[in-house]
GUMI-72534 format. One record per atom (N, C-alpha, C): residue number from 1; residue in one letter; atom name; z, x, y. Coordinates in Angstrom, 1 decimal, m for minus. Each point is the difference from the previous one (the first is absolute). Example, Ala and Ser with C-alpha at 12.3 -4.5 7.8 and 13.67 -1.06 7.14 Angstrom:
BEGIN
ATOM  resi  resn  name      up    east   north
ATOM     1     A     N     7.8    13.2    m5.7
ATOM     1     A    CA     0.0    m0.9     1.2
ATOM     1     A     C     0.0     0.9     1.2
ATOM     2     S     N    m0.7    m0.4     1.1
ATOM     2     S    CA     0.0     0.9     1.1
ATOM     2     S     C     0.8    m0.8     1.1
This chain:
BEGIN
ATOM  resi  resn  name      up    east   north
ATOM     1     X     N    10.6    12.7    23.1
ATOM     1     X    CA    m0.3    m1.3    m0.1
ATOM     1     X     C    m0.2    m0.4    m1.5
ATOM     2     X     N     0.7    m0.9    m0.5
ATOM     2     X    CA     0.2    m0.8    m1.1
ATOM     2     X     C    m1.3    m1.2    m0.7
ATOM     3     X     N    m0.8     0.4    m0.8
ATOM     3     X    CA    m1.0    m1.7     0.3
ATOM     3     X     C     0.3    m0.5    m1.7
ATOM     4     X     N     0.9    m1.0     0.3
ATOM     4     X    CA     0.8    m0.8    m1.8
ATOM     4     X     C    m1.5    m1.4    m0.3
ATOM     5     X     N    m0.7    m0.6     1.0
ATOM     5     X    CA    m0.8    m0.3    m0.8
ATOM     5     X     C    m1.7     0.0     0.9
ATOM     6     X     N    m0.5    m0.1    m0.4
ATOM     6     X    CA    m1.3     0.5     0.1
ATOM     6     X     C    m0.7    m1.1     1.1
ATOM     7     X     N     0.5     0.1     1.3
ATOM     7     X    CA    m0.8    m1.4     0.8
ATOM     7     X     C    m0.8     0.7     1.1
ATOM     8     X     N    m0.2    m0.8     0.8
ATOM     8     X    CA    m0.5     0.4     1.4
ATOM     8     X     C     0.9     0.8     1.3
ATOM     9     X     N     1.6    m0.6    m0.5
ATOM     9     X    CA     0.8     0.4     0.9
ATOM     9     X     C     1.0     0.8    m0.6
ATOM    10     X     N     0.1     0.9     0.3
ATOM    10     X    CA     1.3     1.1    m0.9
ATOM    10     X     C     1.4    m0.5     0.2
ATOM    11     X     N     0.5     0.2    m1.1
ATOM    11     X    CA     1.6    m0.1     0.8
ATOM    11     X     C     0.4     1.5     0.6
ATOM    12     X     N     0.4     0.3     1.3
ATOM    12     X    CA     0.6     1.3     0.1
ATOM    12     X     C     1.5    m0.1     0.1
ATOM    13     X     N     0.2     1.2     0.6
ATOM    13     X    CA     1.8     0.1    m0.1
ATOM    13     X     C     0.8     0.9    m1.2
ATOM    14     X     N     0.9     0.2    m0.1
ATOM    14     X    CA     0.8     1.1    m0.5
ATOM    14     X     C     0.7    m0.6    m1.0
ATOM    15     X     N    m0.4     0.4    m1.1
ATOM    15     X    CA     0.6    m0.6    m1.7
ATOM    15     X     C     0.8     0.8    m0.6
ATOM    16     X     N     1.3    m0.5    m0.7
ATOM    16     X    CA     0.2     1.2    m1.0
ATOM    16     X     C     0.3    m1.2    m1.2
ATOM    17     X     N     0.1     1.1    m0.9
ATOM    17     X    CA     0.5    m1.1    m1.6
ATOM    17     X     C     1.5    m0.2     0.6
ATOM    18     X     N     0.5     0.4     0.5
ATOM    18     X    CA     1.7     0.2     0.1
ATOM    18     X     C     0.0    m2.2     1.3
ATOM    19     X     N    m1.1     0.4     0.8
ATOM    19     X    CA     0.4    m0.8     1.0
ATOM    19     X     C    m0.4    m1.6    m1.1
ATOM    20     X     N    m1.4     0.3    m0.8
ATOM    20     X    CA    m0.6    m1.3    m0.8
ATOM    20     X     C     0.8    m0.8    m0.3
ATOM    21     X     N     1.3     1.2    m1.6
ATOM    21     X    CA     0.6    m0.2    m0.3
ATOM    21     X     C     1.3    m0.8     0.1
ATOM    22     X     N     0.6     0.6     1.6
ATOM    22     X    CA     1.2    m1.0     0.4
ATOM    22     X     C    m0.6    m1.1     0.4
ATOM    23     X     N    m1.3    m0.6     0.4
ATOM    23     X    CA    m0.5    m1.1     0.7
ATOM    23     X     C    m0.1    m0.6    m1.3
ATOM    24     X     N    m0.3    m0.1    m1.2
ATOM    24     X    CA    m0.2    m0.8    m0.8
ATOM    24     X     C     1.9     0.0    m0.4
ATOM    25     X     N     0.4     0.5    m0.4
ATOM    25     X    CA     1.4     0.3    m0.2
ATOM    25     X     C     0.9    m1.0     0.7
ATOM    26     X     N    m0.3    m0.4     1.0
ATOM    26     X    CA     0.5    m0.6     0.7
ATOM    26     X     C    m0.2    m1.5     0.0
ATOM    27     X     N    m1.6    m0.6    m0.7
ATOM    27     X    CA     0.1    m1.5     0.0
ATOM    27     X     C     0.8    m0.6    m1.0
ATOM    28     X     N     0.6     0.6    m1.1
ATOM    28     X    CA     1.1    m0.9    m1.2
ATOM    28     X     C     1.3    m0.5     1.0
ATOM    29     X     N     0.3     0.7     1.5
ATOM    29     X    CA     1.1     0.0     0.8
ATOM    29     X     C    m0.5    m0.5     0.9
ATOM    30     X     N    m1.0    m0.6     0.7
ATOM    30     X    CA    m0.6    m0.8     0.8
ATOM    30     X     C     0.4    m1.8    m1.1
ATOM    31     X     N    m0.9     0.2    m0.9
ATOM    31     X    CA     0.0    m1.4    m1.0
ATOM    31     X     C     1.5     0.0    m0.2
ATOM    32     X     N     0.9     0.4    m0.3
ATOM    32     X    CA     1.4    m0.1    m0.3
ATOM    32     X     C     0.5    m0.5     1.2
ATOM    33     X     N     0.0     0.2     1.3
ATOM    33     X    CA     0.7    m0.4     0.8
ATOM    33     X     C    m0.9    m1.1     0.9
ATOM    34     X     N    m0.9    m0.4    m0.9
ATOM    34     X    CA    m1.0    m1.4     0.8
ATOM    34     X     C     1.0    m1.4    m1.1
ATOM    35     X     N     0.2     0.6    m1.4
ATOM    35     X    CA     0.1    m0.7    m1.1
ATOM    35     X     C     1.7    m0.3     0.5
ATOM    36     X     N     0.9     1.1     0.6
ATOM    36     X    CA     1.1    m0.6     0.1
ATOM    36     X     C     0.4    m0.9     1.0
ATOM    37     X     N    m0.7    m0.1     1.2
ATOM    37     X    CA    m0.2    m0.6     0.9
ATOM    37     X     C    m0.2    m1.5    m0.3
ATOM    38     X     N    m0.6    m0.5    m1.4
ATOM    38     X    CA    m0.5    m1.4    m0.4
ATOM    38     X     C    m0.6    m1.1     1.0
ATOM    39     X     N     0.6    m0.3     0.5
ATOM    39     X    CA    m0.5    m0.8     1.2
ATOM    39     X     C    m1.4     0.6     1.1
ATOM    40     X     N     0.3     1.3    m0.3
ATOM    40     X    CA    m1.3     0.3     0.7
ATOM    40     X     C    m1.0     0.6    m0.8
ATOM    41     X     N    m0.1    m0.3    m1.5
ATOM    41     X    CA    m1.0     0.5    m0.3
ATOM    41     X     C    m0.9    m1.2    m0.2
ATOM    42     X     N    m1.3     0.3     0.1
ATOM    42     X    CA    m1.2    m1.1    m0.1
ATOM    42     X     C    m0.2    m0.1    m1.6
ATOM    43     X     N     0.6     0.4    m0.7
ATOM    43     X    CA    m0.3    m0.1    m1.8
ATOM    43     X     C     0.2    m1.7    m0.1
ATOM    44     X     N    m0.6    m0.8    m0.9
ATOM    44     X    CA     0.5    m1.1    m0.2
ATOM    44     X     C     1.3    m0.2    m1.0
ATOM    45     X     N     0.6    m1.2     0.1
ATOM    45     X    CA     1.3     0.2    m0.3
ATOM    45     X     C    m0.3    m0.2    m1.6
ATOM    46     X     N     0.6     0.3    m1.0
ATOM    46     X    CA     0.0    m0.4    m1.1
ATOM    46     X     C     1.0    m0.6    m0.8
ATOM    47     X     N    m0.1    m1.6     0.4
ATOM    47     X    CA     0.7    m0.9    m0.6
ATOM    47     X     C    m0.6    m0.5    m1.0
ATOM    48     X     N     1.0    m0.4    m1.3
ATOM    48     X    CA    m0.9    m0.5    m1.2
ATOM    48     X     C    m0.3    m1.5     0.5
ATOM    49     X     N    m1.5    m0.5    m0.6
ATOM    49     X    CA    m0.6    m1.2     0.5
ATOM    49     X     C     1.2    m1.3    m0.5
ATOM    50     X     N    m0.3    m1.2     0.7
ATOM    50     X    CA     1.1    m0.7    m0.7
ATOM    50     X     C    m1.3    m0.9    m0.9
ATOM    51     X     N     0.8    m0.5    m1.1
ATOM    51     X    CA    m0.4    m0.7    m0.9
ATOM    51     X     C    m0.1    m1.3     0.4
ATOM    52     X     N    m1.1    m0.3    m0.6
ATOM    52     X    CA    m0.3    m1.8     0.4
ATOM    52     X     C     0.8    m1.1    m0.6
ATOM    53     X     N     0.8     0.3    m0.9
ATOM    53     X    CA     0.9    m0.9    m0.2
ATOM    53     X     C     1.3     0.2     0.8
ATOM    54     X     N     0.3     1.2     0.3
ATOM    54     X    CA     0.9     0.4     1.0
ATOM    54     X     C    m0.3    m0.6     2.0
ATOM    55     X     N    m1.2     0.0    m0.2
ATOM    55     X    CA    m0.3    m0.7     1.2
ATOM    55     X     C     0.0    m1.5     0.3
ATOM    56     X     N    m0.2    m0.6    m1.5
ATOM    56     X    CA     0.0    m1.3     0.7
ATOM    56     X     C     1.3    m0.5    m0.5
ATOM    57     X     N     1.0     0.5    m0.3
ATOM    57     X    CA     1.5    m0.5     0.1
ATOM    57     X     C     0.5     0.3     1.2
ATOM    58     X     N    m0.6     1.6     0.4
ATOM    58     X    CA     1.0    m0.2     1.4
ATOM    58     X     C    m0.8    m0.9     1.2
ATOM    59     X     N    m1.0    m0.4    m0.1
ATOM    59     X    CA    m1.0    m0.8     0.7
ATOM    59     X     C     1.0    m1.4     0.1
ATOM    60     X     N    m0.2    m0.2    m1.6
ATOM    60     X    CA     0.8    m1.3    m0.1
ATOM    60     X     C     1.7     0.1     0.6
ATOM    61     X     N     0.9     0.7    m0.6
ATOM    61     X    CA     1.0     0.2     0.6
ATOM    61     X     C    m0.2    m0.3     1.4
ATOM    62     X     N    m0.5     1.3     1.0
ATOM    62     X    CA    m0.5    m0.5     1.5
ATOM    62     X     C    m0.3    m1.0     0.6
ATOM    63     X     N    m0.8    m1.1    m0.9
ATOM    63     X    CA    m0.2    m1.2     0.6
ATOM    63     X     C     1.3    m1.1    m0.1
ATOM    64     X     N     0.7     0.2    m1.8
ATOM    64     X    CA     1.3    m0.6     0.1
ATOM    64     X     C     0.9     0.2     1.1
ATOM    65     X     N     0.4     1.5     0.5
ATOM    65     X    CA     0.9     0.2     1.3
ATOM    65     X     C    m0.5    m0.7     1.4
ATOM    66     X     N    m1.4     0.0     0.1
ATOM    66     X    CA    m0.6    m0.4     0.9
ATOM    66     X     C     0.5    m1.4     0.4
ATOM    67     X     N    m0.3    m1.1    m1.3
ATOM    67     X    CA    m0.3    m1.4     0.4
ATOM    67     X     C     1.6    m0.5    m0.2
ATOM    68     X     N     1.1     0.8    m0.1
ATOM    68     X    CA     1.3    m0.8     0.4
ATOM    68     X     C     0.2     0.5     1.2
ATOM    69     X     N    m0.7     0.8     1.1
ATOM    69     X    CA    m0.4    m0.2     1.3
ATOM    69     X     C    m0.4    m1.0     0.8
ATOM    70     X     N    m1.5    m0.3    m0.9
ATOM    70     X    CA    m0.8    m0.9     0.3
ATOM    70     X     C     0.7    m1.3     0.2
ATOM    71     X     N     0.4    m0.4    m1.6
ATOM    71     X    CA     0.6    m1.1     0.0
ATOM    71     X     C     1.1    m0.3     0.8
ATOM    72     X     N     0.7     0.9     0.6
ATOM    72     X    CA     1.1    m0.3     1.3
ATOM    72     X     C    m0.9    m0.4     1.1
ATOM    73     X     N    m1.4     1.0     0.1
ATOM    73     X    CA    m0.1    m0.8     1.3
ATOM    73     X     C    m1.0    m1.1    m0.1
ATOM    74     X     N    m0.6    m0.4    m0.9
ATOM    74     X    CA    m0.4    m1.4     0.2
ATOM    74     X     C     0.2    m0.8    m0.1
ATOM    75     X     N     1.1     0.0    m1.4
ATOM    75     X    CA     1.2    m0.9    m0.5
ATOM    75     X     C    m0.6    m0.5    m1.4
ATOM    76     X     N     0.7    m0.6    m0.6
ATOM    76     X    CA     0.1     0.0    m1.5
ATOM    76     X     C    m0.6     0.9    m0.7
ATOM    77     X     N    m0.3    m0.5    m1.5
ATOM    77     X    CA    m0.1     1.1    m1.2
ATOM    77     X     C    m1.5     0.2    m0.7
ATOM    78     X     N    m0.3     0.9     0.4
ATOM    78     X    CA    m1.5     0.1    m0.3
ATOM    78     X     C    m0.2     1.0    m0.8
ATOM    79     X     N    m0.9     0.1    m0.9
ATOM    79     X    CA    m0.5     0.6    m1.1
ATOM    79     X     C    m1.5     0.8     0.1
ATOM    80     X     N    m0.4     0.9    m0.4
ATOM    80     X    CA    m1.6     0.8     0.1
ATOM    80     X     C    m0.5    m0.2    m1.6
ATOM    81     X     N    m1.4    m0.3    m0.1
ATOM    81     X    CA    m0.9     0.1    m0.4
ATOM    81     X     C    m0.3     0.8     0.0
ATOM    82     X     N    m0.5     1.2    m0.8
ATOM    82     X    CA    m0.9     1.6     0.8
ATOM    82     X     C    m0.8    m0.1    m1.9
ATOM    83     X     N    m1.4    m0.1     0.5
ATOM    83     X    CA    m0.8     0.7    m1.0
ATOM    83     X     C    m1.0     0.8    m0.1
ATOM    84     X     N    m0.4     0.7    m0.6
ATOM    84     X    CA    m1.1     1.0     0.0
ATOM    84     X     C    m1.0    m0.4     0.9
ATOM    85     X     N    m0.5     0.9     0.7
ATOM    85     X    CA    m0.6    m0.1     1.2
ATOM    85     X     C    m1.5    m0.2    m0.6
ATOM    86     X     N    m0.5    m1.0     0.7
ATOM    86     X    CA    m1.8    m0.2    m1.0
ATOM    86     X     C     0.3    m1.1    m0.7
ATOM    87     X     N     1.2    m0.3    m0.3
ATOM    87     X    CA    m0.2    m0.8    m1.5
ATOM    87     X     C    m0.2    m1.7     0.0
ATOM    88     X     N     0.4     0.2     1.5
ATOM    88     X    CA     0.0    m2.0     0.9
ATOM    88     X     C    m0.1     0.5     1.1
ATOM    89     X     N    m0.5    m1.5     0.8
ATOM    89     X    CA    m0.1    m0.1     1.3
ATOM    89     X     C     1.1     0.3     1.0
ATOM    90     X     N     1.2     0.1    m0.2
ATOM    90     X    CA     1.2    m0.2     0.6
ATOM    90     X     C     1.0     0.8    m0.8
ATOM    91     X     N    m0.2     1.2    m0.6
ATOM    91     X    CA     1.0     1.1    m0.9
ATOM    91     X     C     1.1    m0.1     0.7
ATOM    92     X     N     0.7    m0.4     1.3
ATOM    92     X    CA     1.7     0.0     0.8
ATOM    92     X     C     0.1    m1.4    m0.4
ATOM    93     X     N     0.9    m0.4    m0.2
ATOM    93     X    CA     0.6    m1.6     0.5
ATOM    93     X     C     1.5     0.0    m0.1
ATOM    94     X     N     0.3    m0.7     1.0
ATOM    94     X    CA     1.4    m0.7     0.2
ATOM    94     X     C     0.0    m1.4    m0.3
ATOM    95     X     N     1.5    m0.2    m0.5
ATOM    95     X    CA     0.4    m1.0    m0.4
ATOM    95     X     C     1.1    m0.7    m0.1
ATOM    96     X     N     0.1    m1.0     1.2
ATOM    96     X    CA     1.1    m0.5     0.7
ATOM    96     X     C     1.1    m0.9    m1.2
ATOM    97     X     N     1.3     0.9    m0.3
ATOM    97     X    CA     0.6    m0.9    m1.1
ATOM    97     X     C     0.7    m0.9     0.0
ATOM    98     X     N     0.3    m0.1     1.7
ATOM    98     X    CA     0.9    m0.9     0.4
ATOM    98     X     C    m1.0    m1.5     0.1
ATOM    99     X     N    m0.8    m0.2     0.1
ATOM    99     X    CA    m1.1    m0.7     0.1
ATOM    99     X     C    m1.1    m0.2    m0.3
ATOM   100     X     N     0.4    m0.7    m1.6
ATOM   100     X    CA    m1.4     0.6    m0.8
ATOM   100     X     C    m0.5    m1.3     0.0
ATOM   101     X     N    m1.6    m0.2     0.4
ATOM   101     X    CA    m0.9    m1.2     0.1
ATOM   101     X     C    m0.1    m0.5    m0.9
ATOM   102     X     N     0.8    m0.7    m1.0
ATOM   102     X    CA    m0.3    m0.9    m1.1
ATOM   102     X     C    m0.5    m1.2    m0.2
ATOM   103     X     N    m0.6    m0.5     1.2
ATOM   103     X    CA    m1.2    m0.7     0.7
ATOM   103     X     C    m1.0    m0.5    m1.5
ATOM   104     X     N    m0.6     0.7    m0.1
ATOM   104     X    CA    m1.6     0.2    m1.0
ATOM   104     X     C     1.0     0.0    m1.1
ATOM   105     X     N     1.2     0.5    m0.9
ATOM   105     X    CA     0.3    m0.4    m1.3
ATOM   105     X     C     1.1    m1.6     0.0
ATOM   106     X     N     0.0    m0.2     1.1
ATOM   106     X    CA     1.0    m1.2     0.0
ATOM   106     X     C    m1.3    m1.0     0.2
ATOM   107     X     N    m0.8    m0.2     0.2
ATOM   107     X    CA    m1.0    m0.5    m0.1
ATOM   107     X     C    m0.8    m0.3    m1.0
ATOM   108     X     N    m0.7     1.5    m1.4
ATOM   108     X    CA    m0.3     0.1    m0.5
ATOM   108     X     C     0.7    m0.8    m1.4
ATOM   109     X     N     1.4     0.4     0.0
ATOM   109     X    CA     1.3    m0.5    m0.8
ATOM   109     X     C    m0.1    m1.9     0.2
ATOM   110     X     N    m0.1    m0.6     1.3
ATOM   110     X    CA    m0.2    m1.5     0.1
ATOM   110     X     C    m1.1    m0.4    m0.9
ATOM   111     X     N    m0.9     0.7     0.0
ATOM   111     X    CA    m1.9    m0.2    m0.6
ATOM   111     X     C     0.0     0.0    m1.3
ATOM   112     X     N     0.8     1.1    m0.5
ATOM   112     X    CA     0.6    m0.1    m1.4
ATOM   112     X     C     0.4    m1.0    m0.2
ATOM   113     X     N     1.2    m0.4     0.2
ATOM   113     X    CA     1.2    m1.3    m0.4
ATOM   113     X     C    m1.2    m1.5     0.4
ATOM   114     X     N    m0.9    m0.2     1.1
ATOM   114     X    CA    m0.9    m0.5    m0.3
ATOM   114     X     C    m0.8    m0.4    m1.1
ATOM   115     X     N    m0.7     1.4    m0.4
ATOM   115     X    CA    m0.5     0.2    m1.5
ATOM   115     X     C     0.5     0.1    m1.3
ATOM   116     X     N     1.7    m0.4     0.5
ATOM   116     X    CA     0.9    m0.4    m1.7
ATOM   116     X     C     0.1    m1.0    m0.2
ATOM   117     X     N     0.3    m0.9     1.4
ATOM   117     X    CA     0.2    m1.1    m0.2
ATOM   117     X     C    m0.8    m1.0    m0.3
ATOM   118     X     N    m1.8     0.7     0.4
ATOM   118     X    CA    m0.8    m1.0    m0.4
ATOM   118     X     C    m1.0     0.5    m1.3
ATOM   119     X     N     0.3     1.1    m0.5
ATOM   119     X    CA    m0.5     0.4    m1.5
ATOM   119     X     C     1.1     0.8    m0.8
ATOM   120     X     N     1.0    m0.1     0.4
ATOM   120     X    CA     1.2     0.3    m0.8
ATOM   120     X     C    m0.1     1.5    m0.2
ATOM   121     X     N     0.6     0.5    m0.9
ATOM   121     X    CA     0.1     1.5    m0.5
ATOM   121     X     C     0.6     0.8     1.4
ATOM   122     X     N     0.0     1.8    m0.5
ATOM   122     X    CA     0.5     1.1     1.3
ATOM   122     X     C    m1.1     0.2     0.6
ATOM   123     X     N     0.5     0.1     1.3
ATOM   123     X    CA    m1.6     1.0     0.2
ATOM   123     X     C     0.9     0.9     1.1
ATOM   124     X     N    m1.2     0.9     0.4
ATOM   124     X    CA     0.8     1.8     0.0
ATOM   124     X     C    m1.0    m0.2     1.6
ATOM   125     X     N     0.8     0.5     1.1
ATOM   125     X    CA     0.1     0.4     0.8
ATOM   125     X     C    m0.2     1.5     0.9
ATOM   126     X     N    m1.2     0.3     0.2
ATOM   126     X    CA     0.3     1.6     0.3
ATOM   126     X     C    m1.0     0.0     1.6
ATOM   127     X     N     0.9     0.5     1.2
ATOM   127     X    CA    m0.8     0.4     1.0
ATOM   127     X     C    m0.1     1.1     0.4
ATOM   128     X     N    m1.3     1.1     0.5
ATOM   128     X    CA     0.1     0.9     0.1
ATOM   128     X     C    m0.9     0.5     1.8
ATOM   129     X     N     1.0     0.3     0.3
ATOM   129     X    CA     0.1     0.2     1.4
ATOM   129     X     C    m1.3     1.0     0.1
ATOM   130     X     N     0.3     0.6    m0.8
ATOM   130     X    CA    m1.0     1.4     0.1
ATOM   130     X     C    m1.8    m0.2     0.2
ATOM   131     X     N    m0.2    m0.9    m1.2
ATOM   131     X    CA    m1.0     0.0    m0.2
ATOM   131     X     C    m0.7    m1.4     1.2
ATOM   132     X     N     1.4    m0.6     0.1
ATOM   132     X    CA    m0.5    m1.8     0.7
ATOM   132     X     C    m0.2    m1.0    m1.1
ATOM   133     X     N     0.7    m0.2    m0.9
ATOM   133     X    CA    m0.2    m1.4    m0.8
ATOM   133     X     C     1.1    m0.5    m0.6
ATOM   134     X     N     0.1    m0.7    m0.4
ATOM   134     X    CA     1.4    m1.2    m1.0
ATOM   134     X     C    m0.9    m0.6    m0.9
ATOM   135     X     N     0.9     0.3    m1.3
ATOM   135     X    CA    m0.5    m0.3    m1.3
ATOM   135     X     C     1.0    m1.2    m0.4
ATOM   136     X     N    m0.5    m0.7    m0.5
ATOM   136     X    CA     1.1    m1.6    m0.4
ATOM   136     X     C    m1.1    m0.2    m1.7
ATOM   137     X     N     0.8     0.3    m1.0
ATOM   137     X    CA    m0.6     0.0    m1.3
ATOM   137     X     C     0.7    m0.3    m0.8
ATOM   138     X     N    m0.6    m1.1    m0.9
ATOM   138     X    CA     0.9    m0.6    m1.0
ATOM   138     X     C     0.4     1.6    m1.5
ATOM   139     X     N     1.3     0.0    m0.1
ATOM   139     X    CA     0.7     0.7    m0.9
ATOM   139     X     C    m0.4    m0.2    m1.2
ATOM   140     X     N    m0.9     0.2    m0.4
ATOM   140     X    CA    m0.3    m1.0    m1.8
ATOM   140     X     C     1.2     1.5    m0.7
ATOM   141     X     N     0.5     0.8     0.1
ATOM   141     X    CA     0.4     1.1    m0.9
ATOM   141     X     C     1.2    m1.1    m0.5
ATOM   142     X     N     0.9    m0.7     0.8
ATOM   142     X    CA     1.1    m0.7     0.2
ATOM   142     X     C     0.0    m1.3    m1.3
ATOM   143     X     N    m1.5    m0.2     0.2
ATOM   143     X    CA     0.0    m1.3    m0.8
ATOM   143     X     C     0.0     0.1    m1.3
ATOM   144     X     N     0.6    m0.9    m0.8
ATOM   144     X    CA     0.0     0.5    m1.2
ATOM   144     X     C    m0.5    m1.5    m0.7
């Protein structure tokens, strides 16, 4: 009887250096043929990470291929918005180009021509969807 480490319960059984030997001898050819197998080994794969500028081109690319899908099945020509996520309320938007609401600047543009005709000089025009307002402001840079 053999006792290799010092417990409560012996190991017994019949040892030689000759038997140790080929049992250790043997795991480099155990691991060799788990490793050629690939598919079945549990190692994780080791692919290099992709890069964040590499991700958001193919991101973007992917959504370009996507939306001349889209746009067949909804019909006309539509455009994405995509911004940093956190950075607004609404970071996705679409944008219908066949049908753009020029509603609020054809309006804002009347208010103007209004305000030339009864104080003369340019005035400047700016609506911004984003925020919710229309700006109608006399141009003094113009006047000379």
């Amino acid at each position: 009887m053999h006792r290799f480490f010092q417990t409560q319960s012996p190991i017994t059984g019949r040892f030689s250096r000759r038997a140790l030997l080929s049992a250790f001898a043997s795991v480099p050819v155990i691991g060799a043929a788990t490793a050629a197998a690939g598919s079945l080994s549990v190692l994780p794969a080791t692919e290099t990470p992709e890069h964040i500028s590499e991700r958001v081109r193919r991101l973007a690319r992917e959504l370009s291929a996507a939306m001349v899908d889209w746009n067949a099945d909804i019909g006309g020509a539509w455009k994405a918005h995509v911004y940093a996520a956190g950075t607004r309320a609404h970071p996705i938007e679409f944008q219908n180009l066949d049908e753009r609401d020029d509603l609020p600047q054809r309006h804002a543009e009347k208010l103007a021509a209004s305000m030339r005709a009864m104080h003369g000089g340019e005035w400047r025009v700016t609506v911004d969807h984003e925020h919710g307002f229309a700006l109608i402001v006399e141009d003094r840079s113009r006047a000379s």
